[in-house]
Residue frames as a rotation matrix with the C-alpha (Angstrom) as fourth column:
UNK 1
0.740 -0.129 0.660 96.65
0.357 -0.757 -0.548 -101.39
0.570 0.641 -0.514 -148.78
UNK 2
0.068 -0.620 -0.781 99.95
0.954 -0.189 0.233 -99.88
-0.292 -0.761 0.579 -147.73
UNK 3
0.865 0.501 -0.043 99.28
0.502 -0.864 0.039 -96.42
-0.018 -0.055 -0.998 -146.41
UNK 4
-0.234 -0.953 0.193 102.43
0.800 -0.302 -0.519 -94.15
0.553 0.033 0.833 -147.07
UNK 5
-0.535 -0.054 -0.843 102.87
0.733 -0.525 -0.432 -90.35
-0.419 -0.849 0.320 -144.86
UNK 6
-0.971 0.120 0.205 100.68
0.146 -0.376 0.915 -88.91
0.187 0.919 0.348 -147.37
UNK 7
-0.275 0.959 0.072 98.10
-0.170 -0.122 0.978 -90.00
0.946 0.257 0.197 -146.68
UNK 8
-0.390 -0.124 -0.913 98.33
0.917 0.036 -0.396 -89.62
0.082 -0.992 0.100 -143.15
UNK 9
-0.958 -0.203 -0.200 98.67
0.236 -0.959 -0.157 -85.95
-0.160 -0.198 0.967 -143.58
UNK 10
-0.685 0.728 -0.021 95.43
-0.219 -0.179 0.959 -86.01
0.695 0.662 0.282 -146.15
UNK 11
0.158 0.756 -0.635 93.29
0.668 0.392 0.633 -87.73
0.727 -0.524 -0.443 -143.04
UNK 12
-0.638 -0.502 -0.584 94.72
0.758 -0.546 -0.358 -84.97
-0.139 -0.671 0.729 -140.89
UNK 13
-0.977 0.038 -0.209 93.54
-0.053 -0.996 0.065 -82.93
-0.205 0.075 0.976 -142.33
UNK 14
-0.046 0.932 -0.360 89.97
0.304 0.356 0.883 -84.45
0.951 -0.069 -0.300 -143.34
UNK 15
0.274 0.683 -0.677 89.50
0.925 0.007 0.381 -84.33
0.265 -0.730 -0.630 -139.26
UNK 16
-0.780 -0.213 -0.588 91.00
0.418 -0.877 -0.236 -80.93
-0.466 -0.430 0.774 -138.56
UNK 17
-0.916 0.393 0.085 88.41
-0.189 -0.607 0.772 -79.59
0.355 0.691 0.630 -141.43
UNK 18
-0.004 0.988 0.157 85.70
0.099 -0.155 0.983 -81.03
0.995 0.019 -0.098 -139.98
UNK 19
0.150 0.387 -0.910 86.04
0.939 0.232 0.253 -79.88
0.309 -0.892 -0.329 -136.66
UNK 20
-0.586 -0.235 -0.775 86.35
0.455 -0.887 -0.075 -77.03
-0.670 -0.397 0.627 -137.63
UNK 21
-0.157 0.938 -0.310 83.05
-0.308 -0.344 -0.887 -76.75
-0.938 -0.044 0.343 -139.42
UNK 22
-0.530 0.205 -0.823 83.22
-0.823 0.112 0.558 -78.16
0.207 0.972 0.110 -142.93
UNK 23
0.051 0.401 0.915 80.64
-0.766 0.603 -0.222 -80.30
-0.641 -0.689 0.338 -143.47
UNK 24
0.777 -0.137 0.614 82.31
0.351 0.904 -0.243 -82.50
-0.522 0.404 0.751 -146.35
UNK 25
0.447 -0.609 -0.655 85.49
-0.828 -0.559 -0.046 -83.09
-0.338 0.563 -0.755 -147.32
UNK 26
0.987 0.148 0.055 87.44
-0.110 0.896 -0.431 -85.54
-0.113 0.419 0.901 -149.57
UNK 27
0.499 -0.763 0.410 90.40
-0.465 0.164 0.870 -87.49
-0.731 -0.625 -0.273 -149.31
UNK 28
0.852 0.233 -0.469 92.71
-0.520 0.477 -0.708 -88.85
0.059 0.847 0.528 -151.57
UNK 29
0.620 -0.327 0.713 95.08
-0.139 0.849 0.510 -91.74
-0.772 -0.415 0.481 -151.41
UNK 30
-0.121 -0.839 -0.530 98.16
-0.794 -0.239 0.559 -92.22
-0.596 0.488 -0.638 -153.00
UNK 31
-0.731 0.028 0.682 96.57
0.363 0.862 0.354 -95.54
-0.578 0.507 -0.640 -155.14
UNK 32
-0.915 0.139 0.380 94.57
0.144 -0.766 0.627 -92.95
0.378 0.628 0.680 -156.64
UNK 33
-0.546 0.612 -0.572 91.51
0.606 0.760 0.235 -93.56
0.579 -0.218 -0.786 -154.64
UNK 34
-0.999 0.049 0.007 88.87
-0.043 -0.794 -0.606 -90.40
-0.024 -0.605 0.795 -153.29
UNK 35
-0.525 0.660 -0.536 86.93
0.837 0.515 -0.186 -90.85
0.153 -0.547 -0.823 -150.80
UNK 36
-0.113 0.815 0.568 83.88
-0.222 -0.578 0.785 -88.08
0.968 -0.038 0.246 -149.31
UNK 37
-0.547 0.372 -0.750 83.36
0.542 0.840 0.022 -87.58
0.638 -0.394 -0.661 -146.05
UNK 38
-0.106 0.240 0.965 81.28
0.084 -0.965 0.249 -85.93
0.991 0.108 0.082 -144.21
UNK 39
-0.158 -0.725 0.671 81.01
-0.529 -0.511 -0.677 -84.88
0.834 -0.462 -0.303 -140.39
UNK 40
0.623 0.782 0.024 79.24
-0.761 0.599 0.252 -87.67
0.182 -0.175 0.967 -139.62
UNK 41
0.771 -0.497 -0.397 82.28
0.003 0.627 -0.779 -89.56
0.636 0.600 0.485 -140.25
UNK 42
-0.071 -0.919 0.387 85.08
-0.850 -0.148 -0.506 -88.08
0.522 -0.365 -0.771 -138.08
UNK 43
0.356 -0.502 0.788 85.25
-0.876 0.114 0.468 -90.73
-0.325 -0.857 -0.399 -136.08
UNK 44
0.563 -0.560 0.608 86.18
0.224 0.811 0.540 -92.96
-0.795 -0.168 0.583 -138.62
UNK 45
0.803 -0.542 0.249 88.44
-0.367 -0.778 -0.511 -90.65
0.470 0.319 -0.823 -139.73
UNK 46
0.482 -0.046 0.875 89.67
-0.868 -0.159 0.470 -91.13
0.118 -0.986 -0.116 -136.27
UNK 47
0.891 0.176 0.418 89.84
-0.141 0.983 -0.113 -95.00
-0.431 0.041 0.901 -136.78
UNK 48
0.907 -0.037 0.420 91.49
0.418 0.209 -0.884 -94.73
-0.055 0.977 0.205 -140.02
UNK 49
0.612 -0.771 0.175 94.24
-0.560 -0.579 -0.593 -92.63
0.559 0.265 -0.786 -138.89
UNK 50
0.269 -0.484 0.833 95.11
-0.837 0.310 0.451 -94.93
-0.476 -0.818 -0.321 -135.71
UNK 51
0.857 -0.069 0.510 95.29
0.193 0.962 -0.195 -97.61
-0.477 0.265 0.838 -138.22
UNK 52
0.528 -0.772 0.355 97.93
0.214 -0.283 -0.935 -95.62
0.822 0.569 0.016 -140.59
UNK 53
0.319 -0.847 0.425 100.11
-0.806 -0.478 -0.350 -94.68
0.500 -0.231 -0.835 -138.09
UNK 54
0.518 -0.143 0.843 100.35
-0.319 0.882 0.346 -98.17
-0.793 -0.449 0.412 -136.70
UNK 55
0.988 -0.154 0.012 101.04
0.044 0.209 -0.977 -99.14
0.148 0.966 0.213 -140.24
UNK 56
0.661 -0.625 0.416 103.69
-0.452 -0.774 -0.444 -96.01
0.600 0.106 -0.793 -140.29
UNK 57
0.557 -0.138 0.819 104.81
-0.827 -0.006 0.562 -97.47
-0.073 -0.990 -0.118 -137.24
UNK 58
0.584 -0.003 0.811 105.42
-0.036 0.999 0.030 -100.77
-0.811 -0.047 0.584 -137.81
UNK 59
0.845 -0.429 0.318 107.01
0.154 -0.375 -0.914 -100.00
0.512 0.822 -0.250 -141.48
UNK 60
0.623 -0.628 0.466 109.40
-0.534 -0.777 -0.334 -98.14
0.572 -0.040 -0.820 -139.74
UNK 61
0.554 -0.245 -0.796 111.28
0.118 0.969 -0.216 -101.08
0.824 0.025 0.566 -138.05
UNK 62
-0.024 -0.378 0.926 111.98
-0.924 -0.344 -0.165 -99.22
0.381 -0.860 -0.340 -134.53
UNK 63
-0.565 -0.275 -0.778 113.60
0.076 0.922 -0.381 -101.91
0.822 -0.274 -0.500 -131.98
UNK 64
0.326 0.930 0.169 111.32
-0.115 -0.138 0.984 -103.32
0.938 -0.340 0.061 -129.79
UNK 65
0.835 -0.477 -0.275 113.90
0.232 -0.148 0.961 -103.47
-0.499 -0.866 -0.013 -126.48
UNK 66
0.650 -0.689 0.320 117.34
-0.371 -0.656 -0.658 -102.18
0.663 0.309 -0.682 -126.61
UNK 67
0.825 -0.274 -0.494 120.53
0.433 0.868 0.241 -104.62
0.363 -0.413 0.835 -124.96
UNK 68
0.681 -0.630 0.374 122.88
-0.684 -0.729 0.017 -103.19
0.262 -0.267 -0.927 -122.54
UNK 69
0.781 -0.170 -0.601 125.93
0.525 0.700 0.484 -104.57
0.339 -0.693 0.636 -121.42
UNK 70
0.686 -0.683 0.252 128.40
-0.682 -0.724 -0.107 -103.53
0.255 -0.098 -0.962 -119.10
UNK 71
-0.116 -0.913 -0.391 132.16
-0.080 0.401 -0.912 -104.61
0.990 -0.075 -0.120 -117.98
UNK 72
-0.502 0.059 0.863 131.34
-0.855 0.114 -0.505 -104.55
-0.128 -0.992 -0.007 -113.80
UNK 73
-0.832 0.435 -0.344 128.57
0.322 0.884 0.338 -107.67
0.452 0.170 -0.876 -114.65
UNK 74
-0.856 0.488 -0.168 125.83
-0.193 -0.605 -0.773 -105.32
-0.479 -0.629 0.612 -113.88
């Protein structure tokens, strides 16, 4: 499944809510897909976001080194 900044935000929030005392809340996904969880979960909440923002990450084709040159032969 490719996770889009949406549904980042939506798992944000899922763990901000429960740690701050709800004790179920429900996510939905931009393939229409909603999910329940409850505070039992947060940590794979937790999971689930480090995986989207890899995703996010990756998607986002950032170079992985950067090439210098200069005119001394430094």
């Amino acid at each position: 499944m490719a996770y889009t900044s949406t549904d980042l935000s939506s798992i944000q929030a899922a763990i901000l809510s429960l740690a701050t005392g709800e004790r179920v809340v429900s996510v939905s996904f931009a393939d229409g897909k909603t999910i329940e969880y409850s505070r039992t979960d947060l940590t794979k909440l937790q999971e689930l976001r480090n995986i989207i923002m890899s995703e996010i990450n990756l998607s986002a084709n950032k170079p992985s080194c950067i090439l210098m040159q200069t005119s001394k032969g430094l």
